[in-house]
N, CA, C and O atoms as CSV, one atom per row, in Angstrom:
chain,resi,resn,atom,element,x,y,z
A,1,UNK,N,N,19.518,43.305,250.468
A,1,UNK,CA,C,20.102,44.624,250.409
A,1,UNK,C,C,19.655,45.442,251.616
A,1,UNK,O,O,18.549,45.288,252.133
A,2,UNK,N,N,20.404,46.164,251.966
A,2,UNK,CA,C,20.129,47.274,252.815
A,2,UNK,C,C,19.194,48.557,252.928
A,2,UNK,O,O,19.313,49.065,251.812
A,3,UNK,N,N,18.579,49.127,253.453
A,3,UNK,CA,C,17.598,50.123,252.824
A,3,UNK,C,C,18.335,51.063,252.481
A,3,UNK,O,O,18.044,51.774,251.519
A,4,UNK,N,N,19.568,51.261,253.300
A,4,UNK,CA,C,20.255,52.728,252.967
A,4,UNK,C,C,20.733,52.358,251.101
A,4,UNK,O,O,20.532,53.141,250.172
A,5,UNK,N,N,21.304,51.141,251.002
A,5,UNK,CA,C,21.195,50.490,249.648
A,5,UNK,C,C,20.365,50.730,248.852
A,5,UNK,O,O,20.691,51.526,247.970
A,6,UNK,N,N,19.406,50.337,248.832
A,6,UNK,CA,C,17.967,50.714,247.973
A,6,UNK,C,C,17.948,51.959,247.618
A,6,UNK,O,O,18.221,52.510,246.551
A,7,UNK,N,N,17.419,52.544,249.138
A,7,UNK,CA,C,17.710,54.051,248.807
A,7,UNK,C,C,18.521,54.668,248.015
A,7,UNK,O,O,17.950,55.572,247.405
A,8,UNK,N,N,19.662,54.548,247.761
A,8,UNK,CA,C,20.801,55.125,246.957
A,8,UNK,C,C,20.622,54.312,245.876
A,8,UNK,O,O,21.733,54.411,245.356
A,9,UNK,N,N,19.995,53.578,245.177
A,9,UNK,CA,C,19.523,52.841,243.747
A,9,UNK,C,C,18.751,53.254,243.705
A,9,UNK,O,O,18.613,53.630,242.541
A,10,UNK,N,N,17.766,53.583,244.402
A,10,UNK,CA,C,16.605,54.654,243.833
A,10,UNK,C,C,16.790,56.042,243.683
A,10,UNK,O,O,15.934,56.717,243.110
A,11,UNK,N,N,17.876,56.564,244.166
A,11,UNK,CA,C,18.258,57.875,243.886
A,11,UNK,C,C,19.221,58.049,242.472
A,11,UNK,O,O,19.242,58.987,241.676
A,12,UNK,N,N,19.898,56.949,242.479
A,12,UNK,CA,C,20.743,56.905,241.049
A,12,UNK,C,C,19.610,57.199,239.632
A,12,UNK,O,O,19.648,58.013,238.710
A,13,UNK,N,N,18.591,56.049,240.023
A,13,UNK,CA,C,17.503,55.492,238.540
A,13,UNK,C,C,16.821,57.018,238.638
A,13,UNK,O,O,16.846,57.666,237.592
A,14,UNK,N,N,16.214,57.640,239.815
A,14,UNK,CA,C,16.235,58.966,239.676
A,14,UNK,C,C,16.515,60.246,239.090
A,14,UNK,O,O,15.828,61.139,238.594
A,15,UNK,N,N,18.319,59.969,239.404
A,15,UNK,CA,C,18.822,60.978,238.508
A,15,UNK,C,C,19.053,60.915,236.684
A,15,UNK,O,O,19.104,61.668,235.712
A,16,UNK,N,N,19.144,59.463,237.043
A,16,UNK,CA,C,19.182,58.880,235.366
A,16,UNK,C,C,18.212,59.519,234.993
A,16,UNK,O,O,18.306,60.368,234.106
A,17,UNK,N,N,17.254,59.268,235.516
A,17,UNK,CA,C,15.792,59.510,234.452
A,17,UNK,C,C,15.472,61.029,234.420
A,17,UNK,O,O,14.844,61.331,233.405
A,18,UNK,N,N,15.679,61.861,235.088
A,18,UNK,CA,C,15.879,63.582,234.933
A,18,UNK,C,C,16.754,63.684,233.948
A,18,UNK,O,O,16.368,64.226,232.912
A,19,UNK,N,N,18.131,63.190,234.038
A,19,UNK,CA,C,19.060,63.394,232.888
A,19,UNK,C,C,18.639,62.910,231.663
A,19,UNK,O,O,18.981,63.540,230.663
A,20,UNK,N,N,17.828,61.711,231.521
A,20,UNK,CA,C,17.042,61.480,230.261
A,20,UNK,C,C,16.224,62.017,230.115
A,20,UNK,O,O,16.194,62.313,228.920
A,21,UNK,N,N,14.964,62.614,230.889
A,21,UNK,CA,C,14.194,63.882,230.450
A,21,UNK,C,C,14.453,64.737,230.084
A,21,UNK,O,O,13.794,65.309,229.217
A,22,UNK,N,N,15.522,65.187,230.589
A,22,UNK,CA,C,16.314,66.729,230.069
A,22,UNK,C,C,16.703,66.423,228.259
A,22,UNK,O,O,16.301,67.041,227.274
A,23,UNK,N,N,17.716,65.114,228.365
A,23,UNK,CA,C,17.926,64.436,226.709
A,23,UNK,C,C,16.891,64.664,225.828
A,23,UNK,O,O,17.002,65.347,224.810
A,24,UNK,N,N,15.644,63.974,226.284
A,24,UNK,CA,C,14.277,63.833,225.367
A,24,UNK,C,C,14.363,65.716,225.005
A,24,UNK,O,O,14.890,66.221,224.014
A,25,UNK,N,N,13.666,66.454,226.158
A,25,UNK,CA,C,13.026,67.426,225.875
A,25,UNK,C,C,13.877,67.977,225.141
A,25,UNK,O,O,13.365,68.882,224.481
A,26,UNK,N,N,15.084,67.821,224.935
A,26,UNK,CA,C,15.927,68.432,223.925
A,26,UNK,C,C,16.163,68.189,222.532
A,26,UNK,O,O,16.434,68.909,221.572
A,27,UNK,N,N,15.966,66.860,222.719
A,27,UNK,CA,C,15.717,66.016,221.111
A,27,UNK,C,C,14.383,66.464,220.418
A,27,UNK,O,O,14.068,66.607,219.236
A,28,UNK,N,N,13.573,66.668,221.869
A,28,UNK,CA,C,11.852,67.265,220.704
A,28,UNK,C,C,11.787,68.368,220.410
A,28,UNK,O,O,10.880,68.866,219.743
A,29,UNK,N,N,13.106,69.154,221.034
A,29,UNK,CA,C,12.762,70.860,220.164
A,29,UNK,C,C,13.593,70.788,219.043
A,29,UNK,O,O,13.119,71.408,218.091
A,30,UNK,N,N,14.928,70.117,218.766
A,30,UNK,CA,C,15.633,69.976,217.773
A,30,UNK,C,C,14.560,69.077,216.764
A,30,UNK,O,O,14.935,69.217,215.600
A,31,UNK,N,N,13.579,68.370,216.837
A,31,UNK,CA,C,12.412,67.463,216.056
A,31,UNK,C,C,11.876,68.486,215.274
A,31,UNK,O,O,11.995,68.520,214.049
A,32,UNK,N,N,11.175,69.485,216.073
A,32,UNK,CA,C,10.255,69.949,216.366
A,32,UNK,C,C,10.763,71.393,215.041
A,32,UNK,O,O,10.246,71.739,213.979
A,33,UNK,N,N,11.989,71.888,215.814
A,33,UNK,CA,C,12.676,72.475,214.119
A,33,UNK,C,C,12.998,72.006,213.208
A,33,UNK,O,O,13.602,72.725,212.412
A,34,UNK,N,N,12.805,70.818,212.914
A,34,UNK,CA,C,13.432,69.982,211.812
A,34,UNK,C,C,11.943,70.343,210.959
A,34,UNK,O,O,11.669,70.996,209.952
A,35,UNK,N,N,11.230,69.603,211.873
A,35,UNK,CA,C,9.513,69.649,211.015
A,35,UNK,C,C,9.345,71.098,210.507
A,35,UNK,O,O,9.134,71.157,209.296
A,36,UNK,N,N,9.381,72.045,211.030
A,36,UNK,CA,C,9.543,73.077,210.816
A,36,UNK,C,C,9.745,73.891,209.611
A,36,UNK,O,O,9.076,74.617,208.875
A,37,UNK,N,N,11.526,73.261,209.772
A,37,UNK,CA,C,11.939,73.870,208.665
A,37,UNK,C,C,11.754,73.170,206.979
A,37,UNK,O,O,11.964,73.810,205.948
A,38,UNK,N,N,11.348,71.827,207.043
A,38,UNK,CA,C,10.795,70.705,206.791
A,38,UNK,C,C,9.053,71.332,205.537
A,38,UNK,O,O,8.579,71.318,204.401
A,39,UNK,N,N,8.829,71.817,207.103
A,39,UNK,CA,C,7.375,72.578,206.478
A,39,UNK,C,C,7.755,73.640,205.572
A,39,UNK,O,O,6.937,73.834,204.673
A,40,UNK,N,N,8.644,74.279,205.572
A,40,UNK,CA,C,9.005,75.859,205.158
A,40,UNK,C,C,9.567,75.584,204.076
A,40,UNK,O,O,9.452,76.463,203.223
A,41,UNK,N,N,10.447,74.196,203.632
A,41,UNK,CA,C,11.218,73.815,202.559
A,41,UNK,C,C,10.325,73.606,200.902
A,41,UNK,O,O,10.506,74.081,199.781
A,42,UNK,N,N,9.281,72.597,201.530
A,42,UNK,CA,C,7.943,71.919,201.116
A,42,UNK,C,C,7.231,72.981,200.520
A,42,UNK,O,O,6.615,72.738,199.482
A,43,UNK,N,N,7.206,74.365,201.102
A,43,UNK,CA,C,6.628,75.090,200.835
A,43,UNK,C,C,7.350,76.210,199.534
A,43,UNK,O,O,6.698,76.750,198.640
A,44,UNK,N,N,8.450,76.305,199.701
A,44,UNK,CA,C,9.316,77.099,198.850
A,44,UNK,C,C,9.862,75.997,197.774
A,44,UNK,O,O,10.933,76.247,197.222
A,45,UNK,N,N,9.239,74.904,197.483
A,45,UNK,CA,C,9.605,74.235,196.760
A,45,UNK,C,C,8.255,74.223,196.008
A,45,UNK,O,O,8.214,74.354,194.785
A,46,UNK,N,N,7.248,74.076,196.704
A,46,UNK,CA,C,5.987,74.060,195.967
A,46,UNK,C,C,5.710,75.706,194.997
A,46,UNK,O,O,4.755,75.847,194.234
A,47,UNK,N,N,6.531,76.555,195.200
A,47,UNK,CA,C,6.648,77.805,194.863
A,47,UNK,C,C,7.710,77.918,193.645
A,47,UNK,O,O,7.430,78.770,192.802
A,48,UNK,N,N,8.470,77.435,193.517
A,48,UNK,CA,C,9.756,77.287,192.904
A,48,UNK,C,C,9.256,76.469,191.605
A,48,UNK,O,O,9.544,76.829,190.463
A,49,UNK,N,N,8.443,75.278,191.912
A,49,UNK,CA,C,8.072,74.608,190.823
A,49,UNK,C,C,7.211,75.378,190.078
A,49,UNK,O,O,7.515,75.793,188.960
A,50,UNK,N,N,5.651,75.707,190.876
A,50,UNK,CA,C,5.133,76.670,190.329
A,50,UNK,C,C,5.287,77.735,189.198
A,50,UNK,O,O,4.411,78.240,188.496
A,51,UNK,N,N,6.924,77.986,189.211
A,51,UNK,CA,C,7.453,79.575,188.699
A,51,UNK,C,C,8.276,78.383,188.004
A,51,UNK,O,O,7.575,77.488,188.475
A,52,UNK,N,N,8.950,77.894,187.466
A,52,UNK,CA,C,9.387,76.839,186.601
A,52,UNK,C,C,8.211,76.663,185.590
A,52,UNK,O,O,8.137,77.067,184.430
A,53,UNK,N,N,7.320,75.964,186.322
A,53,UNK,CA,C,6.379,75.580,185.172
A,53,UNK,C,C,5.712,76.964,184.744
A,53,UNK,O,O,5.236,77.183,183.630
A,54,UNK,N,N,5.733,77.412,185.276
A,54,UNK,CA,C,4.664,78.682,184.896
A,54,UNK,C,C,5.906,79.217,183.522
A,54,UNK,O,O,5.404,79.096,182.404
A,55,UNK,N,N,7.150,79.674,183.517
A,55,UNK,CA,C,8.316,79.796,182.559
A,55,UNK,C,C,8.344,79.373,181.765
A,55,UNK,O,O,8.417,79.923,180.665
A,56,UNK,N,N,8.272,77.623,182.099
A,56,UNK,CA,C,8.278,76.549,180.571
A,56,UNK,C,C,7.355,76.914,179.679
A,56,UNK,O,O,7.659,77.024,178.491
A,57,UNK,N,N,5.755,77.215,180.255
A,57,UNK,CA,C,4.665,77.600,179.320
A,57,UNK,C,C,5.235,78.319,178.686
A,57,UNK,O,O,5.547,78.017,177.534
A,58,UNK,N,N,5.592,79.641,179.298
A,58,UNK,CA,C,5.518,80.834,178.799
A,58,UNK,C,C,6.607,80.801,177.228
A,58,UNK,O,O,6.519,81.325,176.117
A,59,UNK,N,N,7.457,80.015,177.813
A,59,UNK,CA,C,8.547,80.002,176.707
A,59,UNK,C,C,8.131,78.961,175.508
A,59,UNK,O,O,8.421,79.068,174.317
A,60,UNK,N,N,7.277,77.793,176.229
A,60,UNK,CA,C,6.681,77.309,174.710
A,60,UNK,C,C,5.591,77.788,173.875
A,60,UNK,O,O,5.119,77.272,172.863
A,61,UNK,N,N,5.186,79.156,174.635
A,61,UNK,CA,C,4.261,79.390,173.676
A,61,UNK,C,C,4.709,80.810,173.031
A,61,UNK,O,O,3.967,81.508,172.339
A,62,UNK,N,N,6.383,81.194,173.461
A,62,UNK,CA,C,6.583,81.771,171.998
A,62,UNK,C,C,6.722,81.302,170.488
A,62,UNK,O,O,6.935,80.154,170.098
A,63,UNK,N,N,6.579,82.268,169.846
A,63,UNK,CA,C,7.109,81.538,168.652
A,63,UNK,C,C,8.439,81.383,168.123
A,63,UNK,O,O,9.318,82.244,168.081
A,64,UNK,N,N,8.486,80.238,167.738
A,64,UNK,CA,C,10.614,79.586,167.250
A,64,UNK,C,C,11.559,80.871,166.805
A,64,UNK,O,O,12.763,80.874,167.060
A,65,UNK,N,N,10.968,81.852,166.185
A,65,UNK,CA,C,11.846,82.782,166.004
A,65,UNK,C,C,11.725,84.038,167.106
A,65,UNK,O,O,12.524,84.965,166.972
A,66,UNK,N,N,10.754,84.088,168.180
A,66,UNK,CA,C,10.849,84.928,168.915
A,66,UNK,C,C,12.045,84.264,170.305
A,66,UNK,O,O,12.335,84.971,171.270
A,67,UNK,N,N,12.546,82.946,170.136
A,67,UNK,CA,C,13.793,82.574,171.099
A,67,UNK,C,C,15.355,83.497,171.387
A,67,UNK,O,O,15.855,84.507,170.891
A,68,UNK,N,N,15.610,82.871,172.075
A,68,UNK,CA,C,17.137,83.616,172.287
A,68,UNK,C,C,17.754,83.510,171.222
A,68,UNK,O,O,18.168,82.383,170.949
A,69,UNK,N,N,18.078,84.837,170.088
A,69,UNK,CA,C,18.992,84.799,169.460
A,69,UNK,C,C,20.455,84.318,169.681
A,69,UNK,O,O,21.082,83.791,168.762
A,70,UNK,N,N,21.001,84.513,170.950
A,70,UNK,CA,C,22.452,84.364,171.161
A,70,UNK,C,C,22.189,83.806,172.795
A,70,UNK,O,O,21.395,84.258,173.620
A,71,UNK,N,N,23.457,82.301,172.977
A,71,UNK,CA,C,23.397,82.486,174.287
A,71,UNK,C,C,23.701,83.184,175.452
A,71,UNK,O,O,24.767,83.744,175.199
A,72,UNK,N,N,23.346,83.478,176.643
A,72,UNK,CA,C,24.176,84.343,177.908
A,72,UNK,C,C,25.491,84.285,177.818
A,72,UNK,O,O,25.825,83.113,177.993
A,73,UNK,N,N,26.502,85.036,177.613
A,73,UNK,CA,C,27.629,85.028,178.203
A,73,UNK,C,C,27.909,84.703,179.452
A,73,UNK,O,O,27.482,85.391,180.379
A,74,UNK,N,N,28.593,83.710,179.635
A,74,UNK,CA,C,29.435,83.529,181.385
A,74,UNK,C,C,30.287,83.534,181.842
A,74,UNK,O,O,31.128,84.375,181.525
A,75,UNK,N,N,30.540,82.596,182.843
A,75,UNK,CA,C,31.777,82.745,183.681
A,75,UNK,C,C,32.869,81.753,182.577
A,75,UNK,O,O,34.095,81.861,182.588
A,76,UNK,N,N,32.110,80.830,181.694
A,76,UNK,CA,C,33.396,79.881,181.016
A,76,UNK,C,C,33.679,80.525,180.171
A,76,UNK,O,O,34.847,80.300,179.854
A,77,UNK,N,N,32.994,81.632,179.283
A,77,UNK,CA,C,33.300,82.219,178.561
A,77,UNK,C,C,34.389,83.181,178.779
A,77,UNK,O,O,35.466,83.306,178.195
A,78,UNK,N,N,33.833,83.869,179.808
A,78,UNK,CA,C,35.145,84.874,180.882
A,78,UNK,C,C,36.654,83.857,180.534
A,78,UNK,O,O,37.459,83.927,179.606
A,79,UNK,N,N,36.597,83.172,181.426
A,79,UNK,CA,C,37.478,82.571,181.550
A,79,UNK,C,C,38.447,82.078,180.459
A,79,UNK,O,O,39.675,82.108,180.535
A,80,UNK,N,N,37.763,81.654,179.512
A,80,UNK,CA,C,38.419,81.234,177.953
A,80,UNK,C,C,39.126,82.458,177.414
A,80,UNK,O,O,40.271,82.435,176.962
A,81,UNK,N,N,38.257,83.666,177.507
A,81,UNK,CA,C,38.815,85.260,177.098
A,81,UNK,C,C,40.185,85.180,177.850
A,81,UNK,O,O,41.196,85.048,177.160
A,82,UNK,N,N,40.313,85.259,179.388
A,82,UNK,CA,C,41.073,85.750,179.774
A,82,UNK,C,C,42.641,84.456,179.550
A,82,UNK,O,O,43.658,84.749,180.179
A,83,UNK,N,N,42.656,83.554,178.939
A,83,UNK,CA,C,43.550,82.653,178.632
A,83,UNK,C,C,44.068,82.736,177.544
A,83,UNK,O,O,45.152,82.289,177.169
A,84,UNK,N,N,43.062,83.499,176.828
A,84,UNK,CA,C,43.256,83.973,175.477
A,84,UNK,C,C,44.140,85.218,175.459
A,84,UNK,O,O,44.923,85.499,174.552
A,85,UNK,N,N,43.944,85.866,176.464
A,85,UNK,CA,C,44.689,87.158,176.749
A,85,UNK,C,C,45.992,86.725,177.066
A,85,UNK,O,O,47.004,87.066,176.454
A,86,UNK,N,N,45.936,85.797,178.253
A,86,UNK,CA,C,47.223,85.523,178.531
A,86,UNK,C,C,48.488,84.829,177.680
A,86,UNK,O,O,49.597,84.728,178.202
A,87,UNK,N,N,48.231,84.386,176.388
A,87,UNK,CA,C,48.349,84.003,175.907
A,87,UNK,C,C,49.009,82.467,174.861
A,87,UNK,O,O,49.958,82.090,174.173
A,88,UNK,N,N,46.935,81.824,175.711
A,88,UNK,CA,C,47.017,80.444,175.306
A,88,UNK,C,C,45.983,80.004,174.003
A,88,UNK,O,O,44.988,80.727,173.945
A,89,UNK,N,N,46.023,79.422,173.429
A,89,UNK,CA,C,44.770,79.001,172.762
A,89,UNK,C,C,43.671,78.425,172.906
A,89,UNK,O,O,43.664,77.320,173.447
A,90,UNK,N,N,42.786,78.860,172.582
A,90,UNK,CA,C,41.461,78.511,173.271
A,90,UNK,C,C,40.168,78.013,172.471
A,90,UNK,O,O,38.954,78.013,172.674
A,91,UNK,N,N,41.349,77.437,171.097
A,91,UNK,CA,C,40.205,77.099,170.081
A,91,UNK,C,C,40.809,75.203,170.355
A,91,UNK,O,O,41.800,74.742,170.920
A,92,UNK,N,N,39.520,74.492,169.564
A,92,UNK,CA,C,39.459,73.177,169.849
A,92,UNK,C,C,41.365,72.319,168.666
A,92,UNK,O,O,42.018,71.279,168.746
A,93,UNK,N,N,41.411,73.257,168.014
A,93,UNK,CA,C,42.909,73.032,166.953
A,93,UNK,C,C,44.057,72.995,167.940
A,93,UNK,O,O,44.877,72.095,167.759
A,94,UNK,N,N,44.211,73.650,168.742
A,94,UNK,CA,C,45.507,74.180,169.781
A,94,UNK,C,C,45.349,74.452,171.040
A,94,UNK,O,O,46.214,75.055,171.675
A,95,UNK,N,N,44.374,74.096,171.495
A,95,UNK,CA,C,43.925,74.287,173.000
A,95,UNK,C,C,45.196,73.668,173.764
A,95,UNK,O,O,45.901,72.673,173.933
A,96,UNK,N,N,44.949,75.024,174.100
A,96,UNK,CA,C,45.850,74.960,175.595
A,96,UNK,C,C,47.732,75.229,175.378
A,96,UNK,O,O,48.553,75.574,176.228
A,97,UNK,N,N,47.855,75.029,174.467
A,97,UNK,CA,C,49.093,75.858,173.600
A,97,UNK,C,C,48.973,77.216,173.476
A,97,UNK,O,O,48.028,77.974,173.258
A,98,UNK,N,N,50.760,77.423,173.762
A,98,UNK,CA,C,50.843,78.546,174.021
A,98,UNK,C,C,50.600,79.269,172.438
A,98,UNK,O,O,50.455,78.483,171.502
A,99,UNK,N,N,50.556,80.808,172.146
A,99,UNK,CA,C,51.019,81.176,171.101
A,99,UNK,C,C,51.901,82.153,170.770
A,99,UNK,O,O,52.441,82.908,171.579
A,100,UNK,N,N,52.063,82.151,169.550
A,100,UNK,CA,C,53.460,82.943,169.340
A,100,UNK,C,C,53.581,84.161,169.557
A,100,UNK,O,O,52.636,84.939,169.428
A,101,UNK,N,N,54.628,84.478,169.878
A,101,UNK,CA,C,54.414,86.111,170.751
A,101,UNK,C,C,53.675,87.124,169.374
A,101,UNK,O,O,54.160,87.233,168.247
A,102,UNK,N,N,52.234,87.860,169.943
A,102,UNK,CA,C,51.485,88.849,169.374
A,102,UNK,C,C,50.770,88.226,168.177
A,102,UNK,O,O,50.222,88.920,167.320
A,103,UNK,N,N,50.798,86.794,168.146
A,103,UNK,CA,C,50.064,86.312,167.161
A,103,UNK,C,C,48.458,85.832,167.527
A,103,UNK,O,O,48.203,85.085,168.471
A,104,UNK,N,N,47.355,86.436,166.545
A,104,UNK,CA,C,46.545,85.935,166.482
A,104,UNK,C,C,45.856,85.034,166.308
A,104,UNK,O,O,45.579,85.234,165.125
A,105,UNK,N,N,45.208,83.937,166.642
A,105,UNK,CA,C,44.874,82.655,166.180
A,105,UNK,C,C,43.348,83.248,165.337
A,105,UNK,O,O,42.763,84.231,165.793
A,106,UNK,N,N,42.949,82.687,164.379
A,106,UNK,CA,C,41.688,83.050,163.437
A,106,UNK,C,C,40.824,82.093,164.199
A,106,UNK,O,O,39.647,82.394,164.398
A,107,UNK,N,N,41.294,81.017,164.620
A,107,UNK,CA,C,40.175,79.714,164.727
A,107,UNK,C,C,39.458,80.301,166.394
A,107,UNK,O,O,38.301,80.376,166.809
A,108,UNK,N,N,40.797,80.631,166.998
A,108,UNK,CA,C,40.604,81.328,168.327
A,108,UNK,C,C,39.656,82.156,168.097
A,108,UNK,O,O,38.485,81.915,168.389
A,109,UNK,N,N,40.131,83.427,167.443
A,109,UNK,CA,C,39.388,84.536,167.171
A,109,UNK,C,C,37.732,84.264,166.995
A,109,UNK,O,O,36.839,84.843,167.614
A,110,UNK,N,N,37.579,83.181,165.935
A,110,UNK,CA,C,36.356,83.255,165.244
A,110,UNK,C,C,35.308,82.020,166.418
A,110,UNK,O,O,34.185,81.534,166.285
A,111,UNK,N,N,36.286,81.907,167.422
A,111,UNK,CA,C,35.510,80.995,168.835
A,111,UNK,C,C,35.227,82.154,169.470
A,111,UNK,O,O,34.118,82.524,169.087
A,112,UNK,N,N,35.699,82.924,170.272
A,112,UNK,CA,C,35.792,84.236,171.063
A,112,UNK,C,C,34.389,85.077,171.052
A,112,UNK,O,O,33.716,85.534,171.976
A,113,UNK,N,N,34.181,85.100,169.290
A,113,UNK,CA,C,33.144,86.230,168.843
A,113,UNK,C,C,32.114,85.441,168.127
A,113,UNK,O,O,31.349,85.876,167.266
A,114,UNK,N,N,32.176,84.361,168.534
A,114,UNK,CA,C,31.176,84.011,167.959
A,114,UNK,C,C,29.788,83.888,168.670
A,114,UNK,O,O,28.783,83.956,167.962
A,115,UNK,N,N,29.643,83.688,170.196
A,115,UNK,CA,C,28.666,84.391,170.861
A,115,UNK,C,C,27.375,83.439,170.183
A,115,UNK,O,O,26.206,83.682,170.482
């Protein structure tokens, strides 16, 4: 080979290897937040359990009749109401059938309020 040859293969492997330094140092700060956030996760999880278990106690050492009388109302509940409004049935007899114009269903009804 030629030196001017060489030369210009040693300037290529050169630039390669800057352009792969630049790669690396970029991969170790994206690492480097991973661990990071990694650490911060670990940590709000070790917190989270904490307050879980700390709850479970608390709730087994009421007594059976000091529990939730009634469950939370939610969003399925919402939702069943407002089908009920529109007027479908929403008891396990006729679900999902329509009903008769201004008629009440009892089975409906006594699902609705029963809470």
């Amino acid at each position: 080979m030629e030196k001017k040859a060489i030369f210009q293969k040693v300037s290529q492997i050169e630039e390669r290897i800057g352009e792969l330094h630049h790669e690396l140092r970029g991969l170790k700060k994206q690492l480097a937040h991973l661990i990071e956030e990694n650490h911060y996760m670990q940590i709000e999880n070790d917190n989270l359990r904490k307050r879980l278990d700390a709850e479970a106690e608390r709730v087994e050492e009421l007594p059976k009749n000091q529990g939730r009388k009634h469950p939370i109302v939610g969003e399925g509940y919402d939702n069943l109401a407002r089908l009920y409004q529109e007027g479908f049935h929403v008891c396990n007899t006729h679900y999902g059938s329509i009903r008769s114009d201004g008629d009440d269903c009892l089975f409906c009804l006594s699902f609705l309020h029963h809470k």
